[in-house]
Each structure stands twice: as C-alpha cells, then as structure tokens.
MMTF fields as JSON, N, C-alpha, C and O atoms, coordinates in Angstrom:
{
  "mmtfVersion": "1.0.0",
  "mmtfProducer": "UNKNOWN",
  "numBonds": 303,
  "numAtoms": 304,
  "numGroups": 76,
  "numChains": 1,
  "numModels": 1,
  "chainsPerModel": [1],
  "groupsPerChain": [76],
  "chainIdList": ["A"],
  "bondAtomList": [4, 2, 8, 6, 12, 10, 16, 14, 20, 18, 24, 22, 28, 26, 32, 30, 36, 34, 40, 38, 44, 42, 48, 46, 52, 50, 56, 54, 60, 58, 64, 62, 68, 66, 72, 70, 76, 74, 80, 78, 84, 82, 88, 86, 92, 90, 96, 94, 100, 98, 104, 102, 108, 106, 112, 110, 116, 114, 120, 118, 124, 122, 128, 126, 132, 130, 136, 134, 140, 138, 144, 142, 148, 146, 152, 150, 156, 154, 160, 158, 164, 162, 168, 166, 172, 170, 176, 174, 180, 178, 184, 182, 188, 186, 192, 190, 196, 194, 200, 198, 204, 202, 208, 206, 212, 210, 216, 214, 220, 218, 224, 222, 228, 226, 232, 230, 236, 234, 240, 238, 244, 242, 248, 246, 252, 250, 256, 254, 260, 258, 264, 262, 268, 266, 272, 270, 276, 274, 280, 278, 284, 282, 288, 286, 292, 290, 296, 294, 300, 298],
  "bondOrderList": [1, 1, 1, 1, 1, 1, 1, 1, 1, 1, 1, 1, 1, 1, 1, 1, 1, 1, 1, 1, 1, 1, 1, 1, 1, 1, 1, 1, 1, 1, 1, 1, 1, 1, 1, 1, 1, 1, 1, 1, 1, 1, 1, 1, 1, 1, 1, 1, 1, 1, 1, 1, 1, 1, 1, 1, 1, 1, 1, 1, 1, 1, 1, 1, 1, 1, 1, 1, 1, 1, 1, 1, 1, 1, 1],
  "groupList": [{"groupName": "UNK", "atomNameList": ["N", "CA", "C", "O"], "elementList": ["N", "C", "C", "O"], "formalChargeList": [0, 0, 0, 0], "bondAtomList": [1, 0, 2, 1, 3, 2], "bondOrderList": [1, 1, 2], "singleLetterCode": "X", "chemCompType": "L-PEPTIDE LINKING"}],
  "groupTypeList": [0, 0, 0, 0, 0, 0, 0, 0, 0, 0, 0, 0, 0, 0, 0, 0, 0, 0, 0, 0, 0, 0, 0, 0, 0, 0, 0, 0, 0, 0, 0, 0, 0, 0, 0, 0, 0, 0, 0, 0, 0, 0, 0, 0, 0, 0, 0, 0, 0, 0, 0, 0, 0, 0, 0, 0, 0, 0, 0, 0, 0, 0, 0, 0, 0, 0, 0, 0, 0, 0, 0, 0, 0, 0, 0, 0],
  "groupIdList": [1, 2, 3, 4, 5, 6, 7, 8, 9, 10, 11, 12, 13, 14, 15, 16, 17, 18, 19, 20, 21, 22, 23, 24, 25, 26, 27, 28, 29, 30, 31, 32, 33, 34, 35, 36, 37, 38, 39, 40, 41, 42, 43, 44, 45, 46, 47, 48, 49, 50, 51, 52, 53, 54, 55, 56, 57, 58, 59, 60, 61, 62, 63, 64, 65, 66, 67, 68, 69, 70, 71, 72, 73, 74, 75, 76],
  "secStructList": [7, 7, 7, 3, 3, 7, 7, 5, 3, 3, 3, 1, 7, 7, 1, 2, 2, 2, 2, 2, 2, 2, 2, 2, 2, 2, 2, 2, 1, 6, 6, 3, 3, 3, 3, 3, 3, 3, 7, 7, 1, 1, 1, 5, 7, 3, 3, 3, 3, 3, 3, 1, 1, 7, 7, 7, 2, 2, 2, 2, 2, 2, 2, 2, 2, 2, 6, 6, 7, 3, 3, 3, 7, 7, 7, 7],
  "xCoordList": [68.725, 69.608, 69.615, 69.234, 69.903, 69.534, 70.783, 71.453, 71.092, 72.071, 72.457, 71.433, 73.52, 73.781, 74.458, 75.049, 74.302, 74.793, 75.273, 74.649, 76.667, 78.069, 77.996, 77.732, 78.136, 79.108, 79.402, 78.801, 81.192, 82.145, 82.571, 82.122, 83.416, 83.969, 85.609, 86.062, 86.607, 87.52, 88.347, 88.2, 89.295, 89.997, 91.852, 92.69, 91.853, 93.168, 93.439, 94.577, 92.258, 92.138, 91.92, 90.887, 92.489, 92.706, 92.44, 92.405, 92.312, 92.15, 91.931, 92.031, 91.407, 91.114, 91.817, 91.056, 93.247, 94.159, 93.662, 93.689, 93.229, 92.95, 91.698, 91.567, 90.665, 89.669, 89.558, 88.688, 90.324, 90.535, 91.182, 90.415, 92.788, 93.012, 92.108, 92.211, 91.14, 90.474, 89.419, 88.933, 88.982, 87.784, 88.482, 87.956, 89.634, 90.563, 90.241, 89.542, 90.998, 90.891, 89.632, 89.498, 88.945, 87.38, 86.663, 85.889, 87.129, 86.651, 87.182, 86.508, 88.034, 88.924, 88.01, 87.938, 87.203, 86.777, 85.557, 85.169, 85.135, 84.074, 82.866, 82.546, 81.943, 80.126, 80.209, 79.193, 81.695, 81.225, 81.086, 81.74, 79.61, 79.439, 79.786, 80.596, 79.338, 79.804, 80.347, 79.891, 81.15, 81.53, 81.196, 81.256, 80.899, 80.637, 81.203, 80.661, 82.439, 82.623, 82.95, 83.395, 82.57, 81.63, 83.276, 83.542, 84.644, 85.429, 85.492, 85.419, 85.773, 85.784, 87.778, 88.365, 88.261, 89.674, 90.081, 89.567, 91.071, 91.777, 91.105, 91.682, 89.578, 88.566, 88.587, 89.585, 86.997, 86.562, 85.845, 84.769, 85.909, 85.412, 84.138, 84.018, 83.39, 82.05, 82.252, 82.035, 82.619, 82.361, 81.289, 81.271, 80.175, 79.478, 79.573, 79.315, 79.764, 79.9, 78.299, 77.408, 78.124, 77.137, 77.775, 78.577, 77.391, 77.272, 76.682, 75.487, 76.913, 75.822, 76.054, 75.447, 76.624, 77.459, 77.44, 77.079, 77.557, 77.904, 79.175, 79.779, 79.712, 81.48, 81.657, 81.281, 82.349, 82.923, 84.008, 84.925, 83.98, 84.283, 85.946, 86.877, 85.956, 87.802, 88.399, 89.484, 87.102, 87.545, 87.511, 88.53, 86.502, 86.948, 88.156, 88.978, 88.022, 89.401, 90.658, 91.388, 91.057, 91.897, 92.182, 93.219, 91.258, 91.029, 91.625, 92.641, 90.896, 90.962, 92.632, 93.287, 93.049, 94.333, 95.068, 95.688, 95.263, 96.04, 96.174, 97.258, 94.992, 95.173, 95.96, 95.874, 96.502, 96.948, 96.329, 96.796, 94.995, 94.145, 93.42, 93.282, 92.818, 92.173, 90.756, 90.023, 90.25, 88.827, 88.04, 88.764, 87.652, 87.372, 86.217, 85.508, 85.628, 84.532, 83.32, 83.258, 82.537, 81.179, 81.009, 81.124, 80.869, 80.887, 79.254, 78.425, 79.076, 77.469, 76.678, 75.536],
  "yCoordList": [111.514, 110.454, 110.453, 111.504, 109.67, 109.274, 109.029, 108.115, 109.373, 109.571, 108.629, 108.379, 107.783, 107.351, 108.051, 109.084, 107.05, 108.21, 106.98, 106.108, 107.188, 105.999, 106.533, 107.735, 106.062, 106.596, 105.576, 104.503, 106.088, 105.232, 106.248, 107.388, 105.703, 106.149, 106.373, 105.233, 107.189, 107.147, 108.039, 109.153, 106.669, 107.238, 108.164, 107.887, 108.97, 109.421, 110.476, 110.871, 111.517, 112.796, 113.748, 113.519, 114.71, 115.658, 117.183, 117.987, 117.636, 118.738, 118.788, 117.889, 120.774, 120.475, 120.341, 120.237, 120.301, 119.668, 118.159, 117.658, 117.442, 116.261, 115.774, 114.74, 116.734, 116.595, 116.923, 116.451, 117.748, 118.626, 117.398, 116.765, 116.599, 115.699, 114.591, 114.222, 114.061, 113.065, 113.28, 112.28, 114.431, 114.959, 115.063, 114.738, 115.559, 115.482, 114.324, 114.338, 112.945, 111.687, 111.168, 110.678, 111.386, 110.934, 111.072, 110.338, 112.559, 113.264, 112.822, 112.911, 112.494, 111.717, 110.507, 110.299, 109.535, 108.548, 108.665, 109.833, 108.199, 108.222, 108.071, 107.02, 109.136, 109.93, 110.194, 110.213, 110.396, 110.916, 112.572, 113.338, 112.879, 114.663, 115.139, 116.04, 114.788, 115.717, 115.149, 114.008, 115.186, 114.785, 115.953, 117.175, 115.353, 115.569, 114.822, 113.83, 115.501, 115.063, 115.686, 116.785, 114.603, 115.01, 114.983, 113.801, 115.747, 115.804, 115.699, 116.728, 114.306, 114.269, 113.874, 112.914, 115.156, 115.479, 114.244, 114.049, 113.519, 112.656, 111.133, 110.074, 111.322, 109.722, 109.335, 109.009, 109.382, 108.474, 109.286, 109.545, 109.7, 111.036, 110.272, 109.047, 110.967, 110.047, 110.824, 112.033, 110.128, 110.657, 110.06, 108.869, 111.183, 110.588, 110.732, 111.935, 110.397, 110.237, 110.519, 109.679, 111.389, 111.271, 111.32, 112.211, 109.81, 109.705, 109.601, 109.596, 109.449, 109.069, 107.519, 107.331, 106.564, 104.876, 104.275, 105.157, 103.703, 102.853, 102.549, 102.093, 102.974, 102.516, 101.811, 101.716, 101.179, 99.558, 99.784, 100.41, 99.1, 99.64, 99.368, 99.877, 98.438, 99.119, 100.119, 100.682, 100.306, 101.952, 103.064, 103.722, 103.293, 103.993, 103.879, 104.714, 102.812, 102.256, 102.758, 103.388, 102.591, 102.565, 104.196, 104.54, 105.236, 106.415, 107.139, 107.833, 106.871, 107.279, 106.752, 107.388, 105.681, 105.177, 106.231, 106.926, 106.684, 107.157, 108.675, 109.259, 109.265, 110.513, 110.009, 110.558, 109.165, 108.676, 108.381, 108.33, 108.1, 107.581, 106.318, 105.856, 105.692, 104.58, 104.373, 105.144, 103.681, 103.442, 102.331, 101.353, 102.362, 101.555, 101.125, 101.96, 100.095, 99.422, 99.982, 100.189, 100.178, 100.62, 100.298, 99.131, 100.853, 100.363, 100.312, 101.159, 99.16, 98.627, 99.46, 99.14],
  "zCoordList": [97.924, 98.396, 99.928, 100.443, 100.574, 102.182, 102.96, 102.479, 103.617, 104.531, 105.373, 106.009, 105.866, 107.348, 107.799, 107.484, 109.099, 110.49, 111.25, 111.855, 111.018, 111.763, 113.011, 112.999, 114.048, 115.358, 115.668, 115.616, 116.315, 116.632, 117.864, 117.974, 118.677, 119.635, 119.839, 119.724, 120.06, 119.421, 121.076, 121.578, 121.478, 122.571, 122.193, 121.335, 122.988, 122.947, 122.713, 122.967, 122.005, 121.38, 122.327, 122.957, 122.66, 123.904, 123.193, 124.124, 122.358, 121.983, 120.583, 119.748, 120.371, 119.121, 117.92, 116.958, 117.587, 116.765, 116.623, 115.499, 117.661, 117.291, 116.717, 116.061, 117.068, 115.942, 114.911, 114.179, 114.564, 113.167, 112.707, 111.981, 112.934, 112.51, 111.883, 110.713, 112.856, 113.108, 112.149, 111.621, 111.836, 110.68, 108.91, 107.845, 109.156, 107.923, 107.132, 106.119, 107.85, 107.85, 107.093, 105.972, 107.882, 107.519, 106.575, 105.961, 106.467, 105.313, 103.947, 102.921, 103.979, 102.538, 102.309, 101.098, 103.098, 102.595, 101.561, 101.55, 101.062, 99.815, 100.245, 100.802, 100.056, 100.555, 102.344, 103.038, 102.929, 103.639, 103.428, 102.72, 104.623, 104.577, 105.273, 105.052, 106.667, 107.74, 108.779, 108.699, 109.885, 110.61, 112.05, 111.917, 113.182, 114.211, 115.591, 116.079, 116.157, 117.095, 118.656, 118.989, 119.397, 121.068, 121.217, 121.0, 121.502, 122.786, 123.274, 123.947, 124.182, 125.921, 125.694, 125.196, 126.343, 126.529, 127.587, 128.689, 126.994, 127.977, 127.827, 128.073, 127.305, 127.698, 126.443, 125.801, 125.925, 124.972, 124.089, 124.629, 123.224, 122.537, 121.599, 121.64, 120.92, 120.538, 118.885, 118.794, 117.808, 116.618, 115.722, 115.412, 115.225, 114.321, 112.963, 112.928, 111.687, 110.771, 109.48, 109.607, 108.627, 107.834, 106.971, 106.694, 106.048, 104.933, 103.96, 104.257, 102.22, 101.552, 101.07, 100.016, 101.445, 101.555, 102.905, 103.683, 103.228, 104.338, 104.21, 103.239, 105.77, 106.047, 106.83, 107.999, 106.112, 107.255, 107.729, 107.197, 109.168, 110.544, 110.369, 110.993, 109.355, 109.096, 108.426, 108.572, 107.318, 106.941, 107.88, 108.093, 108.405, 109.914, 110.853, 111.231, 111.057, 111.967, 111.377, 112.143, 110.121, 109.274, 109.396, 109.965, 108.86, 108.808, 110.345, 110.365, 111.439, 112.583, 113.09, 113.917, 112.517, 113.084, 112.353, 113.157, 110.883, 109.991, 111.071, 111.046, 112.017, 112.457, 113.919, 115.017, 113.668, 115.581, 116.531, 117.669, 116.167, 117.292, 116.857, 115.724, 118.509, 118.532, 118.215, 118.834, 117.55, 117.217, 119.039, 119.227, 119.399, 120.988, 120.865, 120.303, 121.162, 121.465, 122.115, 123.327, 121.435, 122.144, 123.851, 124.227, 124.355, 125.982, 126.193, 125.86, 126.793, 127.174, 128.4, 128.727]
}
C-alpha cells in the first residue's frame, strides 16, 4: 500500500507539549502513520503528515484547531 505525505504549516506552537498535542490530534484521523514536525518556537512550524488515504485540508485544519493551533497558508 503507498503512502502520502501532507505538509501543512501550523503557527502558534512554542514547545514540545505542543507538538505532542498537535501529533495526538492527527493521529486520531483515519490511515494516518506518522507524523513529523519541524518546531520553529514562536513562528510557523512545518508538519508533515504520512498517510495511507488522503486528508482534506479541513480534516487537518479541524484536527490541528482541536489541539489549539492554527493551520496557515503556505507562504510563496
């Protein structure tokens, strides 16, 4: 079976309580595996997502809001 690989970007998360939160979350949704996320304390933190489904960007959103944080727009 074949994997995606989501990344979203997710502002507001300052430490690691908040990724642990933020991975909790995620982890509840359906074929995801692993979660991986870049910490940037205070900015814009970079989370990637492997799954075995494709997740739509309000299930993420939804997920990431439920841990107290913001899902943010890809910056160009």
């Amino acid at each position: 079976m074949s994997t995606i690989s989501t990344t979203v970007h997710v502002s507001g998360m300052t430490c690691g309580h908040c990724v642990s939160a933020v991975s909790e979350e995620l982890e509840s949704l359906a074929g995801v595996e692993e979660i991986d996320i870049d910490l940037n304390a205070g900015g814009v933190s970079t989370v990637t997502i492997t799954s075995t489904q494709e997740l739509s960007p309000s299930e993420i959103g939804e997920a990431v809001a439920e841990a107290g944080y913001l899902v943010v727009a890809n910056e160009a």
